[in-house]
C-alpha positions as CSV (number, residue, x, y, z in Angstrom):
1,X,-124.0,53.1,101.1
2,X,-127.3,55.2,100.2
3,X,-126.9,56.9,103.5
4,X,-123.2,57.8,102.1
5,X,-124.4,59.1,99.1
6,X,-127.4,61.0,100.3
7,X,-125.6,62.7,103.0
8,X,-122.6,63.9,100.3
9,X,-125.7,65.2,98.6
10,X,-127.4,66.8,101.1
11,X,-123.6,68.5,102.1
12,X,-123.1,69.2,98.3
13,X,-126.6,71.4,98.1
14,X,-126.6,72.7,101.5
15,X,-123.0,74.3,101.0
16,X,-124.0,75.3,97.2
17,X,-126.9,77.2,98.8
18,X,-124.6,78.8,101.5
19,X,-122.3,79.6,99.1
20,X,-125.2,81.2,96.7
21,X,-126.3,83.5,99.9
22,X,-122.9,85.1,99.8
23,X,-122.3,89.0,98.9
24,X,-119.2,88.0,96.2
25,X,-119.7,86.9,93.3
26,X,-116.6,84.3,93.3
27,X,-118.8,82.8,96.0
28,X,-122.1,82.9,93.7
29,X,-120.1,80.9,90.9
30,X,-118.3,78.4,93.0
31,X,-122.6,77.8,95.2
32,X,-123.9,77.0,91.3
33,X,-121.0,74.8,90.7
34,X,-121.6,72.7,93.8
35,X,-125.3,72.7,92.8
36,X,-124.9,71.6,89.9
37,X,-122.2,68.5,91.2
38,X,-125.4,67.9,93.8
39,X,-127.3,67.4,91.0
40,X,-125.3,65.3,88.9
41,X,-124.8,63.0,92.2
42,X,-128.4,63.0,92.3
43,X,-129.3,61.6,88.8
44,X,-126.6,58.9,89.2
45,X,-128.0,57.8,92.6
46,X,-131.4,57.9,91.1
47,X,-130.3,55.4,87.8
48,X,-129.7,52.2,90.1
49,X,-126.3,52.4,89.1
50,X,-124.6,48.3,89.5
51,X,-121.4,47.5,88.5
52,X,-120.7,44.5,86.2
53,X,-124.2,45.3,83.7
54,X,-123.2,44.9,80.4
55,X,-123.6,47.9,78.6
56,X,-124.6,47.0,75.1
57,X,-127.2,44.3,74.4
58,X,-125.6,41.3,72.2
59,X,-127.2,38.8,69.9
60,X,-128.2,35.4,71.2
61,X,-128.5,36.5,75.0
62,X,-131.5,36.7,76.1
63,X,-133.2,40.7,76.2
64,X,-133.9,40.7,79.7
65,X,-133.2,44.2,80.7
66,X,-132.6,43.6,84.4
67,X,-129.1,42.5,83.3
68,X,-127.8,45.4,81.4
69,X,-127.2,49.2,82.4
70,X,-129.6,51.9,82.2
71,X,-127.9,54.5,79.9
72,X,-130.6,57.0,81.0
73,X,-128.9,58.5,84.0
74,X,-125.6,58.5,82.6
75,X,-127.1,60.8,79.2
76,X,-128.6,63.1,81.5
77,X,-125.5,63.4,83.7
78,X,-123.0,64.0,80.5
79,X,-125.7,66.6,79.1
80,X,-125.9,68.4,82.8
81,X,-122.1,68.5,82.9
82,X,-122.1,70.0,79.1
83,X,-125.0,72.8,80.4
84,X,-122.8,73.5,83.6
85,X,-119.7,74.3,82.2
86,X,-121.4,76.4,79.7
87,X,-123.4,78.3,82.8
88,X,-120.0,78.9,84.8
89,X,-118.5,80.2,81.8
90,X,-121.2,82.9,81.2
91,X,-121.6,83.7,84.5
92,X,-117.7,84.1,85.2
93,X,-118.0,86.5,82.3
94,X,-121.1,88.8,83.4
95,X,-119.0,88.5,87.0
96,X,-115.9,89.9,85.2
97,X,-117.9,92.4,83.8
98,X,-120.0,93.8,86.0
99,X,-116.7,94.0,88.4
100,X,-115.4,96.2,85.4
101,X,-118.2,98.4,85.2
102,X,-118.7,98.6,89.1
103,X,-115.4,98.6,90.4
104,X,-116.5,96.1,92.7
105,X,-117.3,92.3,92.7
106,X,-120.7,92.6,95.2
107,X,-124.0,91.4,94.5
108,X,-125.9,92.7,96.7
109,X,-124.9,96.7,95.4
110,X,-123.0,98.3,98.8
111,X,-120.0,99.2,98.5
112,X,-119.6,99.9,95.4
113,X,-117.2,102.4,94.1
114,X,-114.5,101.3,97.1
115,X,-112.9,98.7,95.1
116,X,-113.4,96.1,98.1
């Protein structure tokens, strides 16, 4: 199963970087996006995540932490998901933008002008 998981990482980032490399911005967006699932796979893999751990500690059973979930991983996850949405939406509006200015949605500056 870790092999599972670190493989759909490792596709996750290698296509979000591939993605970032590309001369559209559409592209740029959807590479950051895919980062950003990488890395919310990441934490989670990283938190020991078991199924079955209690959630909330309860009075009269013994503390022992071993037995319970670690809500660590899953705060950072639900804050990186807040911060990612927020990121695609800015950057979806400088891409908008800029393709109004420019007349074209490129990145890396040629052809600008042609519309293409």
């Amino acid at each position: 199963m870790e092999l599972l998981v670190a493989s759909f990482i490792g596709v996750l980032t290698a296509c979000g970087v591939y993605l970032l490399l590309r001369p559209r911005t559409f592209e740029v967006v959807l590479g950051l996006t895919l980062l950003s699932y990488a890395v919310n796979v990441f934490l989670f893999a990283m938190g020991r995540l078991r199924t079955g751990a209690e959630p909330l500690l309860r009075p009269g059973v013994p503390a022992d932490l071993a037995h319970y979930a670690d809500p660590l991983p899953q705060a950072l996850v639900l804050t990186a998901i807040v911060i990612g949405f927020a990121m695609t939406a800015v950057l979806l509006v400088i891409a908008l933008r800029a393709r109004a200015a420019s007349g074209s949605d490129r990145v890396d500056g040629e052809g600008e002008g042609d519309g293409s």
